[in-house]
C-alpha positions as CSV (number, residue, x, y, z in Angstrom):
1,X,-65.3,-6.3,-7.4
2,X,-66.9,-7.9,-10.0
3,X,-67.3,-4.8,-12.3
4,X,-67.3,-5.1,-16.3
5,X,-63.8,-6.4,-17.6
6,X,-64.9,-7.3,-21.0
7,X,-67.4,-6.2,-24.0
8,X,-69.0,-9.5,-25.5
9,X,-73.0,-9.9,-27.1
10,X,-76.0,-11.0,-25.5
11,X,-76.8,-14.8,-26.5
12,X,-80.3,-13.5,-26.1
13,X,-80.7,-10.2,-27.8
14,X,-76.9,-10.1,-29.5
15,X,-76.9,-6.2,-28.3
16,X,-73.1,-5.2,-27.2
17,X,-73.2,-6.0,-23.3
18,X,-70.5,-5.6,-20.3
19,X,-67.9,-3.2,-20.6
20,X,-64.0,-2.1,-20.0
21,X,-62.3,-0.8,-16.6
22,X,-65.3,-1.7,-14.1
23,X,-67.5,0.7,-16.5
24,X,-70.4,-0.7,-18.2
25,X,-71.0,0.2,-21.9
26,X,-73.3,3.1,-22.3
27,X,-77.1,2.0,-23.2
28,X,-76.3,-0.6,-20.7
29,X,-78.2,-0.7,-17.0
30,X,-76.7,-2.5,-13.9
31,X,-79.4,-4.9,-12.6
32,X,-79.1,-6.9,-9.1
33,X,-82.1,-9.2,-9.3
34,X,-81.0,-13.0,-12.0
35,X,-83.7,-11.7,-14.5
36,X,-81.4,-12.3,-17.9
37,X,-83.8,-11.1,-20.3
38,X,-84.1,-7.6,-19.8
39,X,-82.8,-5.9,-22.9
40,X,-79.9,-3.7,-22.4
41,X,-79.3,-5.0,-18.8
42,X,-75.9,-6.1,-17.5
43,X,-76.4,-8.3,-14.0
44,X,-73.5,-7.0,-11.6
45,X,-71.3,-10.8,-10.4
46,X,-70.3,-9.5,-7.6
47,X,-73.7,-9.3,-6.2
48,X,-74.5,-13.1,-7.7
49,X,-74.1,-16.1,-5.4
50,X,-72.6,-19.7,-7.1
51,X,-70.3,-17.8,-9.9
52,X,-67.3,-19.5,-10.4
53,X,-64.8,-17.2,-11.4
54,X,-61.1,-16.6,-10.6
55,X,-62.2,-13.9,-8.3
56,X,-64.4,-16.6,-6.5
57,X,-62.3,-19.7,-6.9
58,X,-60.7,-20.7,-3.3
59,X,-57.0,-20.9,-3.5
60,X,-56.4,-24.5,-4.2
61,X,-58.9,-24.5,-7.1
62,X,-56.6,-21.8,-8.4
63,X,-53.8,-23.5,-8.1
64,X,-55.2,-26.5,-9.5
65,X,-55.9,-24.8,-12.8
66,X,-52.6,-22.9,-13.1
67,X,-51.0,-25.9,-12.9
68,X,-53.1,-27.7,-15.3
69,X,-52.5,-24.7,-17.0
70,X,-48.4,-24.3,-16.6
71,X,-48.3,-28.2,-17.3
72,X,-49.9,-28.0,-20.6
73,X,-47.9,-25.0,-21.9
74,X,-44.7,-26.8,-20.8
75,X,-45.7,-29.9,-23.0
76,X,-47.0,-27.5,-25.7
77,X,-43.9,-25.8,-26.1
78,X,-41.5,-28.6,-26.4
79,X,-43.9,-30.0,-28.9
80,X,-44.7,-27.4,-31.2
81,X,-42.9,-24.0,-32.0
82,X,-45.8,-21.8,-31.9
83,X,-46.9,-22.3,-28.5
84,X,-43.8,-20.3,-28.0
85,X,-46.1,-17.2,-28.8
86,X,-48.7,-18.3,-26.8
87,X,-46.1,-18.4,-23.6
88,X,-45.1,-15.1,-24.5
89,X,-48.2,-13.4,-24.7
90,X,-49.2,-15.2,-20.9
91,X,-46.2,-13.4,-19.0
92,X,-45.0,-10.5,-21.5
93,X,-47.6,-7.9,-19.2
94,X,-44.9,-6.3,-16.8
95,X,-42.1,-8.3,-18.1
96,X,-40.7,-7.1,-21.5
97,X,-37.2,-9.6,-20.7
98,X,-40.1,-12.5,-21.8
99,X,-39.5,-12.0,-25.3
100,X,-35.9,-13.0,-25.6
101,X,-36.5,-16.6,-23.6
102,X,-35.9,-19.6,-26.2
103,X,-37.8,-22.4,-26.1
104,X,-36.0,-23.8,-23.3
105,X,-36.0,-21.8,-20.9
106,X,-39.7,-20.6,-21.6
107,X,-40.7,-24.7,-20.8
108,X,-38.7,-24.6,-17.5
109,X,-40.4,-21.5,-16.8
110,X,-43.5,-23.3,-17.1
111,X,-42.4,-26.4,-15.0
112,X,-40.9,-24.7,-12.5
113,X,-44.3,-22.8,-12.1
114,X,-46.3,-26.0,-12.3
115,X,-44.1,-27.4,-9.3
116,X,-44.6,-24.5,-7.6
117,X,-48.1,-25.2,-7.7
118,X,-48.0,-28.3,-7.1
119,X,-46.0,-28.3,-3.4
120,X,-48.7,-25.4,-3.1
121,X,-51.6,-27.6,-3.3
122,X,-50.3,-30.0,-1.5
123,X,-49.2,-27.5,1.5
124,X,-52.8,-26.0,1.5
125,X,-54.6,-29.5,1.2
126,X,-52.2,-31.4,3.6
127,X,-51.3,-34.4,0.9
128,X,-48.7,-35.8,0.2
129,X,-47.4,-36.0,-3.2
130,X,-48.4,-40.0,-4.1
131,X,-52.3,-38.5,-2.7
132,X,-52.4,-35.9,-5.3
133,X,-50.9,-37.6,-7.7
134,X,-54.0,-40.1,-7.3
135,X,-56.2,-37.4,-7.0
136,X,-55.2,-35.8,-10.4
137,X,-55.1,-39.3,-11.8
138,X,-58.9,-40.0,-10.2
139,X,-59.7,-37.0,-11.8
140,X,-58.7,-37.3,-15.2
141,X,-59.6,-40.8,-15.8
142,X,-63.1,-40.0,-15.3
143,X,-63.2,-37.4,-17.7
144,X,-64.5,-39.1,-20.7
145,X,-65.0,-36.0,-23.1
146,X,-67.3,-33.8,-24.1
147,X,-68.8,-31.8,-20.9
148,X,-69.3,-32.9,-17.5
């Protein structure tokens, strides 16, 4: 719906913008038009064309992330002992049973989540698995650091 989720500060006027449960903060005023420095304003997203949020993210884009995503908490895991926590805190909301997984099992978890992403993706885009494999690869090596 693209309501207020969160309660962050203006980089403009550092005043307390946004709010919690689709309810913006009060002193805050919803505005439609993509004039950002209006004091006290909070532009409405879902009204906003070209935002690139989860909510607006087409399927494959999603899955593309989650299993960048499920991938990199796998590797974490078996690597270091306190991305444990980190694994924890992503999947303990509705599932209490999260807590007693050891390491193990919460890497498989992880891997069996990025696969499942993975034939995903490559269901939805109609690829084979060598094509997004070189896609990924494609991808990546370009990426030289710092921002796009």
């Amino acid at each position: 719906c693209g309501g207020a989720v969160m309660v962050t500060k203006c980089p403009i006027c550092n005043e307390r913008i946004g709010g919690t449960n689709h309810k913006i903060l009060a002193g805050n005023k919803e505005i439609t038009d993509l004039n950002f420095n209006l004091k006290g304003y909070c532009l409405n997203l879902s009204k906003k064309q070209n935002t690139y949020g989860e909510r607006t993210l087409k399927t494959h884009e999603q899955l593309v992330l989650l299993f960048f995503l499920n991938t990199s908490m796998k590797i974490g895991i078996e690597i270091n002992e306190n991305w444990l926590n980190s694994g924890i805190k992503l999947f303990e909301y509705g599932n209490e049973n999260v807590k007693q997984l050891s390491k193990i099992q919460m890497a498989q978890m992880f891997e069996l989540r990025a696969e499942e992403n993975w034939e995903r993706i490559k269901e939805i885009l109609k690829i084979s698995a060598d094509t997004l494999a070189k896609c990924f690869h494609l991808m990546l090596d370009s990426y030289e650091g710092g921002e796009y």
